[in-house]
Every structure is written in C-alpha cells, then in structure tokens.
C-alpha positions in Angstrom: 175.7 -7.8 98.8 178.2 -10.9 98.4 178.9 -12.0 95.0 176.9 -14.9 95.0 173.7 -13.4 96.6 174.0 -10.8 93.7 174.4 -13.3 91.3 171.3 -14.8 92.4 169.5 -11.3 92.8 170.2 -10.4 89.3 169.2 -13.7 87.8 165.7 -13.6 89.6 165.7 -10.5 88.5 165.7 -11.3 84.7 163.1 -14.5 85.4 160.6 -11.9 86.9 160.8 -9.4 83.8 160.2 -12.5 81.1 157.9 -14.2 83.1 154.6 -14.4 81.0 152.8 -14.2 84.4 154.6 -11.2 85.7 152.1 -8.2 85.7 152.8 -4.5 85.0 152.6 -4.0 89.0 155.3 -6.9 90.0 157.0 -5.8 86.7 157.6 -2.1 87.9 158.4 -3.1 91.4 161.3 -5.6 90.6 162.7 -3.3 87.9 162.6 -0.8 90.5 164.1 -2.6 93.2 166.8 -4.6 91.1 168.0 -2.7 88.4 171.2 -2.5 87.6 171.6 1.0 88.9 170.3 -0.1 92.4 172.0 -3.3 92.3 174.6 -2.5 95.1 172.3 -0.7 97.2 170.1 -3.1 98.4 171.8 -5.3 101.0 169.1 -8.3 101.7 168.6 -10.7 99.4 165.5 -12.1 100.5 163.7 -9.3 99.5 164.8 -10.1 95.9 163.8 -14.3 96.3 160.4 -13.3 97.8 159.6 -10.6 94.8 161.2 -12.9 92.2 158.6 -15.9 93.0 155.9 -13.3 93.5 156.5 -12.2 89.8 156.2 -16.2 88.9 152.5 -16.8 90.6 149.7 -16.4 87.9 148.2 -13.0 89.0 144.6 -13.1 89.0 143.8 -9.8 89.3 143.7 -6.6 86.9 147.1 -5.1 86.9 147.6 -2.2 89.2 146.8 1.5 87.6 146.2 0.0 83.8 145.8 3.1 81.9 148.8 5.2 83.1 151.0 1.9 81.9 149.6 2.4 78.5 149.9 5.8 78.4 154.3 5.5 79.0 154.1 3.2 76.9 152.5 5.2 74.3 155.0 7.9 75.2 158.3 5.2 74.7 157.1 4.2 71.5 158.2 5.0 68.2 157.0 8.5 67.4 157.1 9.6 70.8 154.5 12.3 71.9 153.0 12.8 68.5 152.6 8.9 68.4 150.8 9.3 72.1 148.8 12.4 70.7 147.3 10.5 68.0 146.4 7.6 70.4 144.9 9.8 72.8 142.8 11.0 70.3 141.2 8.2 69.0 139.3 8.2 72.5 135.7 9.4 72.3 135.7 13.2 73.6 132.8 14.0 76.4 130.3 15.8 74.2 130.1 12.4 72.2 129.7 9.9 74.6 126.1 8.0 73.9 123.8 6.6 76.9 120.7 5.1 76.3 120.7 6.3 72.9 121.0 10.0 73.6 124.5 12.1 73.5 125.3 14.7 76.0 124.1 17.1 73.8 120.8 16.0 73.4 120.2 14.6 76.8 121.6 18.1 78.3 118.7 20.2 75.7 116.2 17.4 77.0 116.7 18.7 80.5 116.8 22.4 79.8 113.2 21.7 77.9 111.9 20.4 81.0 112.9 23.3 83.0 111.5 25.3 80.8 107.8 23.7 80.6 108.1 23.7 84.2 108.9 27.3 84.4 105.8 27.9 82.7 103.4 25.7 84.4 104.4 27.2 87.8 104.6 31.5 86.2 101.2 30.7 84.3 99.7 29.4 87.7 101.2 30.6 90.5 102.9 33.9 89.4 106.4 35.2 89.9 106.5 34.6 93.8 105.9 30.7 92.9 108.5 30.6 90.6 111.9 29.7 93.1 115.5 27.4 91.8 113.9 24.4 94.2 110.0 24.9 92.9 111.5 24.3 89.5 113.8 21.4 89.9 111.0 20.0 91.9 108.6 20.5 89.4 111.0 19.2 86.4 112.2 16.4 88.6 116.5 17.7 88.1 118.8 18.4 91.1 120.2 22.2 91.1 122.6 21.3 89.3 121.5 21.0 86.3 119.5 23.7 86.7 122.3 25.8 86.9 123.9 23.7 84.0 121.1 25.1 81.7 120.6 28.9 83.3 122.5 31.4 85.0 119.8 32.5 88.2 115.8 32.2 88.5 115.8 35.9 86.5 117.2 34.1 83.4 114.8 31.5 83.6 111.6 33.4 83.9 112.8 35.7 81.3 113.4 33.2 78.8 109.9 31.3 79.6 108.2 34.4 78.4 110.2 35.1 75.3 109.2 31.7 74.5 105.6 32.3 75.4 105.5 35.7 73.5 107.5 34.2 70.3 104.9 31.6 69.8 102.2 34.3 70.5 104.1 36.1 67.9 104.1 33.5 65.1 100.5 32.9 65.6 99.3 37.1 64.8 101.5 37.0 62.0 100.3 34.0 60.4 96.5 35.1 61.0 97.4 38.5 59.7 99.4 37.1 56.3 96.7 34.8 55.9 94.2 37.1 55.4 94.1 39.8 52.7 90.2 40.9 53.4 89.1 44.5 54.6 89.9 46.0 58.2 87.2 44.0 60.3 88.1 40.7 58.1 91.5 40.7 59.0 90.7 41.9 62.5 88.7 39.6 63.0 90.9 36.4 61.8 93.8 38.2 64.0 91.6 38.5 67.4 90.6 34.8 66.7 93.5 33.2 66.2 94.8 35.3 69.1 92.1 33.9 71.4 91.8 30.4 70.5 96.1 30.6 71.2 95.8 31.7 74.6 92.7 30.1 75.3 94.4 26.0 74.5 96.6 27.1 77.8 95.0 29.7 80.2 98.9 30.0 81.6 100.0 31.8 78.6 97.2 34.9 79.0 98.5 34.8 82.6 102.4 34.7 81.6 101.9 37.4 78.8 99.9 39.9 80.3 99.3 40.1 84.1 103.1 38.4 85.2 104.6 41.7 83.0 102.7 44.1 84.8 103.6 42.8 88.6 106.9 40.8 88.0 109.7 43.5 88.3 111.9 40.9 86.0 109.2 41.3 83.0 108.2 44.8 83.1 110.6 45.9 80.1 109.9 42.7 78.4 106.2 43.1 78.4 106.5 46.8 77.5 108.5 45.5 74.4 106.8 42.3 73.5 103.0 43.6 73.7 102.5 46.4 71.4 104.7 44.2 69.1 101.6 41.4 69.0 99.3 44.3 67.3 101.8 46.2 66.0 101.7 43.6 63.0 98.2 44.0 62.3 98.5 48.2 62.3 101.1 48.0 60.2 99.2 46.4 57.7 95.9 47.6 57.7 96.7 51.3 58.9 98.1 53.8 55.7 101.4 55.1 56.2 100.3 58.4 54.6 97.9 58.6 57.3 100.1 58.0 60.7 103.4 58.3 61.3 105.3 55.6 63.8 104.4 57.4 66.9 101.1 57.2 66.2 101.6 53.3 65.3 102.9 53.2 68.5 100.4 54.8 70.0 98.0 52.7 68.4 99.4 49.6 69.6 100.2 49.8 72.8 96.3 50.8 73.3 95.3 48.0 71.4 97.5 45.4 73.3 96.5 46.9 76.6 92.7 46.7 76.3 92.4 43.7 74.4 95.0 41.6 76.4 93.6 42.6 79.5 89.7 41.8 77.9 91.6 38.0 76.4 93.4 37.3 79.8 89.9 38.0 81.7 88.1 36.2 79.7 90.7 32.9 79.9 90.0 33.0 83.8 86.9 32.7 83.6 85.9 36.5 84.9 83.6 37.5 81.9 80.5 35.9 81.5 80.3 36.1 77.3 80.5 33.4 74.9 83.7 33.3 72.5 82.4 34.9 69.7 81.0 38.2 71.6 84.3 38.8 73.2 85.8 38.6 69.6 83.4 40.7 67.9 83.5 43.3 70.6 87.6 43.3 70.0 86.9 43.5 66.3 84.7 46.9 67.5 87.9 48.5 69.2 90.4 47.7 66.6 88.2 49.6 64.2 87.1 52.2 65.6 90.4 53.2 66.9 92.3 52.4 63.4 89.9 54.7 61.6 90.0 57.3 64.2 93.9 57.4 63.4 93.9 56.7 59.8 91.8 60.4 59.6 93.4 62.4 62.1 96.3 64.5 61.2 100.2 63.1 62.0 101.3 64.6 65.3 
C-alpha cells in the first residue's frame, strides 16, 4: 500500500470509529480490517473508501448481534469478569419470568393440576385401560410435553391420582371419627355417613378407590395399603386395646373395608336398589357386630 493510499486508509479509518452514526457492526468490521496491526496487509484501498463512507451513512437498523457487544464490553470494563458477573446477574433468572400474571412456577403447578383432574375423570370412568399419555393430554388440553414435564410415565400418574383420591378419603373418616365421641353405633354411624356422602358427590372416586385397585396391576399394593387404613381409624378408636392385638386390628379392617367399600362402590353405580339411609344403617350393622365379636374373643 503506497504511502499516500495508507495515509488516506488510516484517516478514514479514524472518521469511521468517531462517527456518531457508525454502528457496532461497521465499527467491528473497519477496526478489523484497518487496524494498525493489519495496516500493511491489505493492498486495495477501495475497500477502505467504500467501508469508511459506509460507517458515515445513518444506519437504520438494529446493530448486528446486540447482546454479545454488551457482554465484551462488560467484560473490558473496569472490574473485569466480576464487573460482568454482577451485570449478568441483575437479569431475571427463568423460574421468575411473569406472563400474564403467573410465574413459571405457578403456571407449571397449574398444568400438572389439570393433568391430574384429568387423570381422574378418565380412571373414575373408563378404568385403567382408558387411562393412556395421549387420553390425558387430550383430556387436559397439554401437548406431551408437559405431560412429561410434570410426571415420569402413565404409572406415575395413575398412582398419584389415587393417593390424591384416597388422602382426601382419608381426611374425611378422620374428621367424622374425631368429631364424634358417642358410643360404637354413634360414631359408626357418623363415620359410614360421611364416608358415603364423600364418595357419593363423585361416583369416580368409589370407582378409583375400590374396583381400579383390584384390576389395575399399578394399584394393587396401593389399595392393599390405603383401604384397611380408611377403617383402621375408626377400630382404633372404638375397639379396646386390652381386647385385640394389631393383627386382629388388621384383621378387622381389611374385612371392614372390603365389604363395606364394595357395598358404597355398588351402591354409587347405581346397582342396589335401597335408599341412602338403609345402606348406612346396614354398614352401621357390620361394623358392630364384627367390633364386638373381636372386642370378646381372646388375642390370637
């Protein structure tokens, strides 16, 4: 490059870099292509002229790759990297980024929840077999994704749709049974009532409790587990402990949930022709008779 031409090159050179037009784009290119270190490489000069009045045209649009600009520059200024780490974390992390007034946190638990109430409607009326990734996320009104987002496989889901169910079922026999400090048939009878008017408000609960853990490979241990549980609370209270040990507690119920559950899930679909009261009265009858028959036999 002549003299003169460099010169020239050089001058343009500083014009483009204090333009107050010149945008981080033209800015990087013409301190690439004519900075001192590169100034006797480059052999045309009209390269340089054409770049130079480039850099000197307003530039309309956004500058070229905005954020990794800042980010150098962060890194250049005084501080350094610490001075760029503290930037970089002013910026709002993931978790806390709000849309339509919900965080991600809240709009992720929203979706799980509606998994879940789908879940349910399709166990408590269709059964396991109905209860498929796509049935659900059609159902819900998700894409897989987010299924997967909230739950590992179908197995997971089903399992955790009747935890819920039997959790609530729960809460409701131990309420009934706290609440009332009457003799054996009182409380038997508040706990049989409150257990039928529970299941009864949606039939897919008796379904979900009692027949899915009998046929539904997934819920056979749960249901083993969860169902003598629901009347275990009741013998436990009203049944003497000098009377039976825990074997025969167990004993007691597992019988109790078995009959009765099947009689409640019957009755909520509709196969027994007997008014409400009967069918609780006639529990009332079973959870005497076989409390007493184990409160006076001898421990095994």
């Amino acid at each position: 490059m002549c003299g003169r031409d460099s010169f020239t090159a050089c001058s343009e050179w500083q014009a483009a870099r204090l333009s107050p037009n010149c945008s981080p784009a033209v800015g990087r290119a013409v301190s690439h292509d004519f900075s001192p270190a590169r100034r006797g490489i480059r052999s045309s000069c009209t390269r340089a002229a054409r770049l130079a009045v480039d850099a000197r045209r307003p530039c309309s649009r956004a500058p070229f790759r905005s954020a990794p600009v800042h980010r150098h520059l962060a890194l250049a200024a005084p501080g350094g990297p610490a001075a760029a780490a503290a930037v970089g974390e002013t910026r709002p992390r993931s978790t806390q980024r709000v849309w339509k007034g919900e965080s991600v946190a809240q709009r992720r638990a929203d979706r799980r929840s509606r998994l879940l109430a789908a879940g349910t409607r399709l166990l408590g009326s269709g059964g396991g077999s109905a209860v498929t990734v796509r049935a659900v996320c059609r159902e819900a009104g998700l894409t897989e994704r987010y299924f997967y987002e909230a739950f590992t496989d179908r197995d997971e889901l089903v399992v955790t749709v009747y935890d819920r169910v039997a959790a609530q079922t729960r809460e409701v026999v131990a309420r009934a049974v706290a609440d009332e400090p009457g003799d054996l048939e009182t409380r038997a009878r508040a706990t049989v009532q409150a257990l039928v008017d529970f299941l009864a408000e949606d039939p897919h609960r008796a379904r979900i409790l009692v027949a899915e853990a009998l046929v539904d490979p997934v819920l056979t241990r749960e249901g083993i587990r969860v169902a003598p549980e629901l009347f275990g609370l009741l013998v436990d209270e009203v049944l003497p402990a000098r009377t039976a040990d825990a074997r025969d507690r167990t004993l007691l119920a597992t019988s109790l949930a078995g009959g009765i559950g099947a009689t409640i899930l019957a009755w909520c679909a509709g196969e027994l022709d007997i008014g409400r009261d009967r069918m609780v009265e006639h529990a009332v009858t079973l959870i005497s008779t076989m409390v007493r028959g184990s409160a006076t036999g001898e421990p095994s």
